[in-house]
PyMOL Python script that loads the backbone (N, CA, C, O; Angstrom):
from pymol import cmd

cmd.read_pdbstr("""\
ATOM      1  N   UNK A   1      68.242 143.586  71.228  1.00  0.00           N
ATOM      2  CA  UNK A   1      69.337 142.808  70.698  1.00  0.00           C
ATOM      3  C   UNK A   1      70.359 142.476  71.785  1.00  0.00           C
ATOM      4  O   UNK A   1      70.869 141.356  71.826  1.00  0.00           O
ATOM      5  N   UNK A   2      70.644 143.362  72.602  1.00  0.00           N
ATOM      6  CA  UNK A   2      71.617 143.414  73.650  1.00  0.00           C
ATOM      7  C   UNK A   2      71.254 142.165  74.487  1.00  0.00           C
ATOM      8  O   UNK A   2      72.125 141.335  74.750  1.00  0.00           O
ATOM      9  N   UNK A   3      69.836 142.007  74.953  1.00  0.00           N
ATOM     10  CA  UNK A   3      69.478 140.843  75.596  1.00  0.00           C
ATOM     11  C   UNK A   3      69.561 139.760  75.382  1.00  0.00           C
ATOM     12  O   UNK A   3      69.857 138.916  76.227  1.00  0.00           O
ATOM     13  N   UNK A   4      69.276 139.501  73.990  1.00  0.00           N
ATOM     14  CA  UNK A   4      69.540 138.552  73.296  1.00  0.00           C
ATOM     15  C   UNK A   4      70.390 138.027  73.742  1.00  0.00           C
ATOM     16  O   UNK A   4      70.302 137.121  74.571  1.00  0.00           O
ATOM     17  N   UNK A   5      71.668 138.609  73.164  1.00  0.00           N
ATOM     18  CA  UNK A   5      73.052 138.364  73.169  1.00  0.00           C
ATOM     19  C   UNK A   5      73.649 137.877  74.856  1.00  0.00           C
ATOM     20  O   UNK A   5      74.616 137.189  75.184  1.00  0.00           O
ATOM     21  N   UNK A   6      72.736 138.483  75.566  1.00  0.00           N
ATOM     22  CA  UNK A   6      73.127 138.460  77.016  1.00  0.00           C
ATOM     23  C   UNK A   6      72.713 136.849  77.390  1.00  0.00           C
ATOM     24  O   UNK A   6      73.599 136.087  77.776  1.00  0.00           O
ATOM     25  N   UNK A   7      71.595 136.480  77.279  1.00  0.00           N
ATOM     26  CA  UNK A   7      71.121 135.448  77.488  1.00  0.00           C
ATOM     27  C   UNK A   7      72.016 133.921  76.602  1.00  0.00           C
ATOM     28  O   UNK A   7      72.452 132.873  77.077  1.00  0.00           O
ATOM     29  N   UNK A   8      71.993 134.382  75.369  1.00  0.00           N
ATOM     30  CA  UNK A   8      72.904 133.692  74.701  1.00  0.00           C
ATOM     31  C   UNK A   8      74.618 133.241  75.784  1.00  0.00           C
ATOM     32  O   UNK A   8      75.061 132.117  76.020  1.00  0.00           O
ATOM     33  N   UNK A   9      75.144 134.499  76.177  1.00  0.00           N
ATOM     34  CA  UNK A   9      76.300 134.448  76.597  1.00  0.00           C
ATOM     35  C   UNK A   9      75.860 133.861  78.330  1.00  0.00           C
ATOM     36  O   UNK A   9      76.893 133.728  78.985  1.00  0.00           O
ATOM     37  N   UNK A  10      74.919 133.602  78.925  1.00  0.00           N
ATOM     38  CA  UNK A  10      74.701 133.306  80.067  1.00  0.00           C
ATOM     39  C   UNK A  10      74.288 131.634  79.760  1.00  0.00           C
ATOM     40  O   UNK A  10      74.461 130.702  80.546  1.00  0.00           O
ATOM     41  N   UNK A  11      73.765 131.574  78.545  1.00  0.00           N
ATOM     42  CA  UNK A  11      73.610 129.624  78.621  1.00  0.00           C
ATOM     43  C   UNK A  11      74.894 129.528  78.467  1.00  0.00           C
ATOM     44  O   UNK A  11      75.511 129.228  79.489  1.00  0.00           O
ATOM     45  N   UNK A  12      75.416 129.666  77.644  1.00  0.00           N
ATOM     46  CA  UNK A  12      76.808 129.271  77.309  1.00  0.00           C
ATOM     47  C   UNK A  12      77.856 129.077  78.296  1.00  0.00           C
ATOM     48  O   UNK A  12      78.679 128.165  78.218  1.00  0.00           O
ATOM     49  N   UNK A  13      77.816 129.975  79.262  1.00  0.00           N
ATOM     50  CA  UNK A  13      78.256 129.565  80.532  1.00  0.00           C
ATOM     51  C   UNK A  13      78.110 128.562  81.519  1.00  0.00           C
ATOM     52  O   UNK A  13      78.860 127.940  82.271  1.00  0.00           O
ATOM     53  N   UNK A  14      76.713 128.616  81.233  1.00  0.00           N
ATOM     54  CA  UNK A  14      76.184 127.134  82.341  1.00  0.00           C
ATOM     55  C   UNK A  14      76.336 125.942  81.662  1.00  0.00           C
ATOM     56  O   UNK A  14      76.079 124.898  82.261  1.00  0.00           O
ATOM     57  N   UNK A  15      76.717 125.916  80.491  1.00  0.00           N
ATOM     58  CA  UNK A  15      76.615 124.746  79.664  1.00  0.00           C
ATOM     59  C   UNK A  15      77.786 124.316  80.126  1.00  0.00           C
ATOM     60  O   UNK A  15      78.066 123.256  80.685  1.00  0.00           O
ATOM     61  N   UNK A  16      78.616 125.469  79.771  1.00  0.00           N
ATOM     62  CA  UNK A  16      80.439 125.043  80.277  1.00  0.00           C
ATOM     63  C   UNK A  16      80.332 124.310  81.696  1.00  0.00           C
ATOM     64  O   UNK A  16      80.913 123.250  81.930  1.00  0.00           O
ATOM     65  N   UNK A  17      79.580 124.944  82.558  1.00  0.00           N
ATOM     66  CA  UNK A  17      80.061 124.901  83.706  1.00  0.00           C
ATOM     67  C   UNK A  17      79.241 123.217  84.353  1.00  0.00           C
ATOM     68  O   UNK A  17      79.741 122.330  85.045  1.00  0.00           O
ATOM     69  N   UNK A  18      77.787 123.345  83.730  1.00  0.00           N
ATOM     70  CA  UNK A  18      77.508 122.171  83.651  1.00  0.00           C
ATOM     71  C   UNK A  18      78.184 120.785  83.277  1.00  0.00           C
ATOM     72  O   UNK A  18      78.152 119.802  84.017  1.00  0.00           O
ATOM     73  N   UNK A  19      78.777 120.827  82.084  1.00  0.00           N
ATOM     74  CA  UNK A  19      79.808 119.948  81.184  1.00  0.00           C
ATOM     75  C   UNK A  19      81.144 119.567  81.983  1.00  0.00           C
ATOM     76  O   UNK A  19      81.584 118.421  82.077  1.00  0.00           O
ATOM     77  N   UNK A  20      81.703 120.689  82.531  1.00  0.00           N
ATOM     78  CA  UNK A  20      82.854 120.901  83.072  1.00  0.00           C
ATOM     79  C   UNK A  20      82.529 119.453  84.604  1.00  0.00           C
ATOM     80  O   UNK A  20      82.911 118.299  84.796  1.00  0.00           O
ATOM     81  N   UNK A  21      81.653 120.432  85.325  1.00  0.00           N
ATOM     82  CA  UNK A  21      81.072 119.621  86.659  1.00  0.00           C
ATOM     83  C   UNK A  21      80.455 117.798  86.114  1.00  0.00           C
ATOM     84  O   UNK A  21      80.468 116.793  86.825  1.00  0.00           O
ATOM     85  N   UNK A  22      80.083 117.886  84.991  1.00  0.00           N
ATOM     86  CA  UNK A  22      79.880 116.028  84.858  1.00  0.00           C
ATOM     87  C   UNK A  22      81.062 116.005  84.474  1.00  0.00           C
ATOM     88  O   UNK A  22      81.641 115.263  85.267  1.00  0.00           O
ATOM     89  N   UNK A  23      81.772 116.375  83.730  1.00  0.00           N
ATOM     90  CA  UNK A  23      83.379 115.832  83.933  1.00  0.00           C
ATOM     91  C   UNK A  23      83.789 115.180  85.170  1.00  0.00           C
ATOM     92  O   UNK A  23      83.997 113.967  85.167  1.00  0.00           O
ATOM     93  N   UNK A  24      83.907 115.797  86.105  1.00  0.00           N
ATOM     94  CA  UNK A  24      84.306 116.044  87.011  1.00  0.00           C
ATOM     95  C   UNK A  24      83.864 114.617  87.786  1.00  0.00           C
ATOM     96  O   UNK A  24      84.729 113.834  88.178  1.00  0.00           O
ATOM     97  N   UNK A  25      82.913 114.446  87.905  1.00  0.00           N
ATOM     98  CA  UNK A  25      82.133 113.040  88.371  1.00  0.00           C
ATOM     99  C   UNK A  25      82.778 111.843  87.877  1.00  0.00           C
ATOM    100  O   UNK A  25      83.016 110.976  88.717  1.00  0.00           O
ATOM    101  N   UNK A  26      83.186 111.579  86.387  1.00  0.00           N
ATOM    102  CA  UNK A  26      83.889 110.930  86.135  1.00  0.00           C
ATOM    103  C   UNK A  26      85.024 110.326  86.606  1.00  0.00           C
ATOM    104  O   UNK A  26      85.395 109.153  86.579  1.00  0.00           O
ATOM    105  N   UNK A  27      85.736 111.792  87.244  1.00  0.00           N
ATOM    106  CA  UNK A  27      87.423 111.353  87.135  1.00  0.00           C
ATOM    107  C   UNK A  27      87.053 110.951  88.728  1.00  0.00           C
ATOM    108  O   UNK A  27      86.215 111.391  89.515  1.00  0.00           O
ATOM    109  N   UNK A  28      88.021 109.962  88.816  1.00  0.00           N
ATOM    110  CA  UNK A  28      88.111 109.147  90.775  1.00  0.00           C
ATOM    111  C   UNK A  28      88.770 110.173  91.725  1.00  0.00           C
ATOM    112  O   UNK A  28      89.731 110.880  91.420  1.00  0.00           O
ATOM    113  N   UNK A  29      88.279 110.167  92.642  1.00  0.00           N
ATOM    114  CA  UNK A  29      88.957 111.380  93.928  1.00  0.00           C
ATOM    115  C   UNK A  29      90.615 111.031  93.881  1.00  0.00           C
ATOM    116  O   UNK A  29      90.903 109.931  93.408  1.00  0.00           O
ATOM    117  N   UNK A  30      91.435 111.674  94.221  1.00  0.00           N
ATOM    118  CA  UNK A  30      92.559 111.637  94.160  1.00  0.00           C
ATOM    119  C   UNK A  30      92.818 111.218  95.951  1.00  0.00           C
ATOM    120  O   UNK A  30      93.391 110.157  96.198  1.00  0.00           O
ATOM    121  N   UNK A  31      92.361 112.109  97.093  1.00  0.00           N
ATOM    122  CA  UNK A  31      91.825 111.945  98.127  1.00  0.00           C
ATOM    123  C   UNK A  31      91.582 110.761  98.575  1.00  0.00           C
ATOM    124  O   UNK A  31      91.854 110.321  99.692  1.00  0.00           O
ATOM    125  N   UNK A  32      90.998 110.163  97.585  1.00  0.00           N
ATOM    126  CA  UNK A  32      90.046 108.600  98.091  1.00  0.00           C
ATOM    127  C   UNK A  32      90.839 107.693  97.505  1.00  0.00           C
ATOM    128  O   UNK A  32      91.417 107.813  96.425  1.00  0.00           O
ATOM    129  N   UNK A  33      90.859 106.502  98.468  1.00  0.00           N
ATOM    130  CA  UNK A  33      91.953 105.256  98.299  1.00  0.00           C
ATOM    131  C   UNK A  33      91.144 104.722  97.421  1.00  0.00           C
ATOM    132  O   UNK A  33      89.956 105.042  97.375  1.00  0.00           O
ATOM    133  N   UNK A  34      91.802 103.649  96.437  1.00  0.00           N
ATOM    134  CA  UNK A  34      90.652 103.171  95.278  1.00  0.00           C
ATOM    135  C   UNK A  34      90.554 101.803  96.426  1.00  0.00           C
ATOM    136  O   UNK A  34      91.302 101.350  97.291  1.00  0.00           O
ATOM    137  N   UNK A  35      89.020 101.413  95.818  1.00  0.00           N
ATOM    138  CA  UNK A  35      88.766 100.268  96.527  1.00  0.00           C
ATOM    139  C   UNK A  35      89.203  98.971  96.155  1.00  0.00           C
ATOM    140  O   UNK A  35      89.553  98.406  95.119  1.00  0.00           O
ATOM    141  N   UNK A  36      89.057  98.680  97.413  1.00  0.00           N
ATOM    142  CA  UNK A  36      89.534  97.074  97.245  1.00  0.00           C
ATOM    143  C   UNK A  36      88.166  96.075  97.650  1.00  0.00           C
ATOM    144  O   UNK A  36      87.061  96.260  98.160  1.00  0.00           O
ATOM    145  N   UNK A  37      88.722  95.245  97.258  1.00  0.00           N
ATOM    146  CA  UNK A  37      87.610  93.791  97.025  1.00  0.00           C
ATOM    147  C   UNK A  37      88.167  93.047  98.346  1.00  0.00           C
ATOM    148  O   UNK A  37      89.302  93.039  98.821  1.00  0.00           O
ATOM    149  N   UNK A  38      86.853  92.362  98.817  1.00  0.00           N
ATOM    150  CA  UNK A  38      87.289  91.629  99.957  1.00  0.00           C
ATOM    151  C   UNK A  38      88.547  90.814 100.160  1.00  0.00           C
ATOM    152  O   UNK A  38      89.124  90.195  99.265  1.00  0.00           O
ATOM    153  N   UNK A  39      88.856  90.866 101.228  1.00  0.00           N
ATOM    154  CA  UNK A  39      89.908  90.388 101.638  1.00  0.00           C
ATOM    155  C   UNK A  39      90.107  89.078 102.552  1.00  0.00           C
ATOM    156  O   UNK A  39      89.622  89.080 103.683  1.00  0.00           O
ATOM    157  N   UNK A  40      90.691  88.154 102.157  1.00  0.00           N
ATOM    158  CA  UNK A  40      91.014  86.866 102.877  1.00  0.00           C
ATOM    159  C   UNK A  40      91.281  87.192 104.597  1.00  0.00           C
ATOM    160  O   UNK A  40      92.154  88.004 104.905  1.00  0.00           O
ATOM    161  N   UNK A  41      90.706  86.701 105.346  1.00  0.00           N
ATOM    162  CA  UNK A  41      90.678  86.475 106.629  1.00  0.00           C
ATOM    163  C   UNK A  41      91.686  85.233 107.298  1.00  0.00           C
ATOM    164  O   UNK A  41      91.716  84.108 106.800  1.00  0.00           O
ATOM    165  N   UNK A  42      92.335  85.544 108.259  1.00  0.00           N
ATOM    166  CA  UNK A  42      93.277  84.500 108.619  1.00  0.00           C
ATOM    167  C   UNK A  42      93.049  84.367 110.516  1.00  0.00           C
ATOM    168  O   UNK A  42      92.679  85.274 111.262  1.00  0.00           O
ATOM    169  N   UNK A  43      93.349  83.193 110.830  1.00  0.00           N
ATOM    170  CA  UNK A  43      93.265  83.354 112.647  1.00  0.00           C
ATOM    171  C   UNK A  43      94.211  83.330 113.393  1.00  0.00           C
ATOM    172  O   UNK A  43      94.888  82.308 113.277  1.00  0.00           O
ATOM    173  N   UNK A  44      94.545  84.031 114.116  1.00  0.00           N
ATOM    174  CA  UNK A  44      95.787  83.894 115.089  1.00  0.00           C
ATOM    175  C   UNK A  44      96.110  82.622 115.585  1.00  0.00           C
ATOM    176  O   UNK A  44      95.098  82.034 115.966  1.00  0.00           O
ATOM    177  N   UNK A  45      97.421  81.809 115.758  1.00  0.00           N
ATOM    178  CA  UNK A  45      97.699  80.377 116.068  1.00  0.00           C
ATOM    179  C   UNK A  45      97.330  80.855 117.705  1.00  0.00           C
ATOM    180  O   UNK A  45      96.772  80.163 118.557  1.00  0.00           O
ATOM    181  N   UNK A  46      97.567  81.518 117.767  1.00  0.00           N
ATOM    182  CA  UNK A  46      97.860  81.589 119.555  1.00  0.00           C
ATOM    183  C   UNK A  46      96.786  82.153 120.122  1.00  0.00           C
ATOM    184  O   UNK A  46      96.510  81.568 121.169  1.00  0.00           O
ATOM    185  N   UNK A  47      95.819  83.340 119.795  1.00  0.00           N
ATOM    186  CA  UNK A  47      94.567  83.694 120.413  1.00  0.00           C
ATOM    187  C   UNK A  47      93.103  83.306 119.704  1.00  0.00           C
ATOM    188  O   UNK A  47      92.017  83.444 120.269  1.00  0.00           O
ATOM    189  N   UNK A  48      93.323  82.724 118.169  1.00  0.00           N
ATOM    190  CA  UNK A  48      92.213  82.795 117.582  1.00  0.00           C
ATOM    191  C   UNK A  48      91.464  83.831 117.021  1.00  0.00           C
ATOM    192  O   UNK A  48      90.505  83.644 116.273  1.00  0.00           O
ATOM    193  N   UNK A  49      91.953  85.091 117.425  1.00  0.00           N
ATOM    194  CA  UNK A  49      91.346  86.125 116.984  1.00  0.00           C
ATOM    195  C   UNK A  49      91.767  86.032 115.472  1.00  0.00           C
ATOM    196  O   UNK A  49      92.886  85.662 115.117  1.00  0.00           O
ATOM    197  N   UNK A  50      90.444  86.522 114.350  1.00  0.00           N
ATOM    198  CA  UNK A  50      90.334  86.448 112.820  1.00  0.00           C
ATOM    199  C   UNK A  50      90.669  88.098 112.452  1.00  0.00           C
ATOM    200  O   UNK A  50      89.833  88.962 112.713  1.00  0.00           O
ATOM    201  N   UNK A  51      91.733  88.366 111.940  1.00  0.00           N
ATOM    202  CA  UNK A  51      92.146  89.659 111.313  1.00  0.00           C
ATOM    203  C   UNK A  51      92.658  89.167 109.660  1.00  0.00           C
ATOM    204  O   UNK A  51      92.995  88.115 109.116  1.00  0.00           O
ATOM    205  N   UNK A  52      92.492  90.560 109.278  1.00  0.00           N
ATOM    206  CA  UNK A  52      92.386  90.597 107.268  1.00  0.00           C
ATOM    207  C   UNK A  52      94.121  90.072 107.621  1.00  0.00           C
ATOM    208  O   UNK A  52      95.044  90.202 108.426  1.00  0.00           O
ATOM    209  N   UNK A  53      93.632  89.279 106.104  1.00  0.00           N
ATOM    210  CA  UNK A  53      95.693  88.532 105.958  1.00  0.00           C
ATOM    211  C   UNK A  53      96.854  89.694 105.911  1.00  0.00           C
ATOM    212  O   UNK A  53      97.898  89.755 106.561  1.00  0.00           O
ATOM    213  N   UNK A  54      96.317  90.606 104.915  1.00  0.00           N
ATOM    214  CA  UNK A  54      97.277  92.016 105.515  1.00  0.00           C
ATOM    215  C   UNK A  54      97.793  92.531 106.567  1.00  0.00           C
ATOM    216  O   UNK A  54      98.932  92.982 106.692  1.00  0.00           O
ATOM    217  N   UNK A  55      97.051  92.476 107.251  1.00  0.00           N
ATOM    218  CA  UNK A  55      97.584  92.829 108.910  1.00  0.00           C
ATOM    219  C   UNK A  55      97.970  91.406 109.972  1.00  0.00           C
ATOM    220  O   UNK A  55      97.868  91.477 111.197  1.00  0.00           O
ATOM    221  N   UNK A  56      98.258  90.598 109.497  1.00  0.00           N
ATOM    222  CA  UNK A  56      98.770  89.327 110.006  1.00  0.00           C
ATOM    223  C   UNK A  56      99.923  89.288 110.123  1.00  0.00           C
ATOM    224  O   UNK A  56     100.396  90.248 109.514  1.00  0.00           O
ATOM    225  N   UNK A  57     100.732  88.659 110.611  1.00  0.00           N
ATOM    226  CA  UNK A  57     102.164  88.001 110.611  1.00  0.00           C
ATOM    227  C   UNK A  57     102.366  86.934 110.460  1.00  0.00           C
ATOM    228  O   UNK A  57     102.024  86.029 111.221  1.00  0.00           O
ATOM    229  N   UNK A  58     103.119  86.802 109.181  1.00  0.00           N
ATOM    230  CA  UNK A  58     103.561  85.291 108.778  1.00  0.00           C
ATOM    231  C   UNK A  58     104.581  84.856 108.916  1.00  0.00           C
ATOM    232  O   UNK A  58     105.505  85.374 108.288  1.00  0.00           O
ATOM    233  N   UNK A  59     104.965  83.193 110.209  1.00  0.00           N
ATOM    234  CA  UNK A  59     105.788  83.006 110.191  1.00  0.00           C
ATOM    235  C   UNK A  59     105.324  81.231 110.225  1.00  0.00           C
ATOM    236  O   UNK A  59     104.264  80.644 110.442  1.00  0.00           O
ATOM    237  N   UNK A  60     106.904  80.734 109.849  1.00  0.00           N
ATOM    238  CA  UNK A  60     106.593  79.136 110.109  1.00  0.00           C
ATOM    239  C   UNK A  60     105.280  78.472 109.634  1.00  0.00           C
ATOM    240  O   UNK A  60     104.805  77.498 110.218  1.00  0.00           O
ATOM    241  N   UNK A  61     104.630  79.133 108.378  1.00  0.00           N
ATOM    242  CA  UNK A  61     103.047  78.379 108.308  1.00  0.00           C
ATOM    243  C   UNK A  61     102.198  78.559 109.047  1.00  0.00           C
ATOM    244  O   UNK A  61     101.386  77.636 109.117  1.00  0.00           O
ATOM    245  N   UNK A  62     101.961  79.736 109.907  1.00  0.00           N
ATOM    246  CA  UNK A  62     100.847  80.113 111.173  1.00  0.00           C
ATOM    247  C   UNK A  62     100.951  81.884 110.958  1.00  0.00           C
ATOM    248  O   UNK A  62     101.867  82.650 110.659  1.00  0.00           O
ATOM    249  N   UNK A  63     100.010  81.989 111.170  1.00  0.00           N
ATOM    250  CA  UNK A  63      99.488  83.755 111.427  1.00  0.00           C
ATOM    251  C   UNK A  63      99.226  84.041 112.531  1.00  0.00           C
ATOM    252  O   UNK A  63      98.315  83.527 113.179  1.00  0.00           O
ATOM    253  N   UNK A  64     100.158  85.107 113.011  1.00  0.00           N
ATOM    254  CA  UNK A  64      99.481  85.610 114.313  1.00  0.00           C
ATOM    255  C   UNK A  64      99.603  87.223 113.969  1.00  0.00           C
ATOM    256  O   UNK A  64     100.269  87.830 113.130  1.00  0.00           O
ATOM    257  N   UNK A  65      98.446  87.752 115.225  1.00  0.00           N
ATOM    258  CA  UNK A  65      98.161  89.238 115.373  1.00  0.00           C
ATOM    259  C   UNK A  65      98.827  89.788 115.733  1.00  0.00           C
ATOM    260  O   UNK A  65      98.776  90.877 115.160  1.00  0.00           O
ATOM    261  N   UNK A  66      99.686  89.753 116.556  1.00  0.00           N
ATOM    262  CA  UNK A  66     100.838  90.802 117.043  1.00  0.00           C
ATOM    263  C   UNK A  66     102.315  89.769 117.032  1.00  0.00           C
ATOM    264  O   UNK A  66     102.497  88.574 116.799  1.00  0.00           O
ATOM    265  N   UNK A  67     103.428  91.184 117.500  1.00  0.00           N
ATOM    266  CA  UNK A  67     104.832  90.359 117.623  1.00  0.00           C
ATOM    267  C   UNK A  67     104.089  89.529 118.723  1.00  0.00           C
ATOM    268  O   UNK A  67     103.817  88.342 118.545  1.00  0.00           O
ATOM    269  N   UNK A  68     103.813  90.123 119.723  1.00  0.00           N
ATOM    270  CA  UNK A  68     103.709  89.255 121.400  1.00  0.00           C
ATOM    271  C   UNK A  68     103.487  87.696 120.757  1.00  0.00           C
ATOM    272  O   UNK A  68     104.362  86.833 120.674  1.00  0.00           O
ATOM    273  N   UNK A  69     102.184  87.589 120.362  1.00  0.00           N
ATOM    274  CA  UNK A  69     102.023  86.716 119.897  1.00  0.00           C
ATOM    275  C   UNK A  69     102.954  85.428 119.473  1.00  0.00           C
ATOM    276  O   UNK A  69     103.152  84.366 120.062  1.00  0.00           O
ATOM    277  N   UNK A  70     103.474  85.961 118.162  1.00  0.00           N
ATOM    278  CA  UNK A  70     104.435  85.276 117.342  1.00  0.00           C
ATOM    279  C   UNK A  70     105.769  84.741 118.419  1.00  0.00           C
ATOM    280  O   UNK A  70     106.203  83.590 118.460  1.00  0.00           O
ATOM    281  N   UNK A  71     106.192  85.753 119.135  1.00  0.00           N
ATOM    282  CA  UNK A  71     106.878  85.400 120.143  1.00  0.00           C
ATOM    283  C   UNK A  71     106.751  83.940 120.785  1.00  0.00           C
ATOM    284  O   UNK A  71     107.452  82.931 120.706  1.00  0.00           O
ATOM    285  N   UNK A  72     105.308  84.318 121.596  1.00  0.00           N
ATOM    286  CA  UNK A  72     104.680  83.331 122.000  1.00  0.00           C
ATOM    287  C   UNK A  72     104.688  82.134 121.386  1.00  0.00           C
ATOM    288  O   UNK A  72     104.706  81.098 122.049  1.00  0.00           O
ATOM    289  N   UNK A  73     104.679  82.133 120.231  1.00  0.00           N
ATOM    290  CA  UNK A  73     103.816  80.598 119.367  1.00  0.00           C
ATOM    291  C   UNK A  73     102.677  80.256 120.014  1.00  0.00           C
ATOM    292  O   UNK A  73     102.162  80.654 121.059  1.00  0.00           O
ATOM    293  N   UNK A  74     102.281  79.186 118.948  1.00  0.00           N
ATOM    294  CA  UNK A  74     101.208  78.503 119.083  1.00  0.00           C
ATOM    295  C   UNK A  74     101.087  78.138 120.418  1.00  0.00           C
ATOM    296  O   UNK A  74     102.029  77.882 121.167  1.00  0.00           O
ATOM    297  N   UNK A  75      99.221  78.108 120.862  1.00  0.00           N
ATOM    298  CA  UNK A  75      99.012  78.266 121.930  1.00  0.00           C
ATOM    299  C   UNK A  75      98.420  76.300 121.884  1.00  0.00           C
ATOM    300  O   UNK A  75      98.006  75.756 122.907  1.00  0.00           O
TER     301      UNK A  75
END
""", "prot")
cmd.dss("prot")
cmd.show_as("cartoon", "prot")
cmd.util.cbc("prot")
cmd.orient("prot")
């Protein structure tokens, strides 16, 4: 009877722990940046180099890659 009971109380555990762990898969890393979807590409007025519009500088209707750049203007 004792075994019984033992075995009983040992699924029951893995079930939890099983259940618990696909939980777990579900929820999004906290750690991990959520993703993003592609991103618009823009070209420097002054070198041509193509960097994501995020990291651009917008001035006067032209994108450039760095201050130097922008400084610069259009080349």
């Amino acid at each position: 009877m004792g075994k019984i009971l033992f075995l009983i109380g040992l699924g029951l555990v893995i079930y939890l722990l099983l259940k618990n762990y696909k939980r777990s898969l579900n929820r999004p890393d906290k750690d991990m940046p959520a993703e993003r979807g592609p991103e618009d590409m823009v070209k420097c007025a002054h070198c041509g180099v193509n960097l994501p519009r995020s990291e651009a500088i917008f001035t006067q209707g032209e994108f450039f890659c760095t201050a130097e750049h922008q400084r610069l203007g259009r080349k």
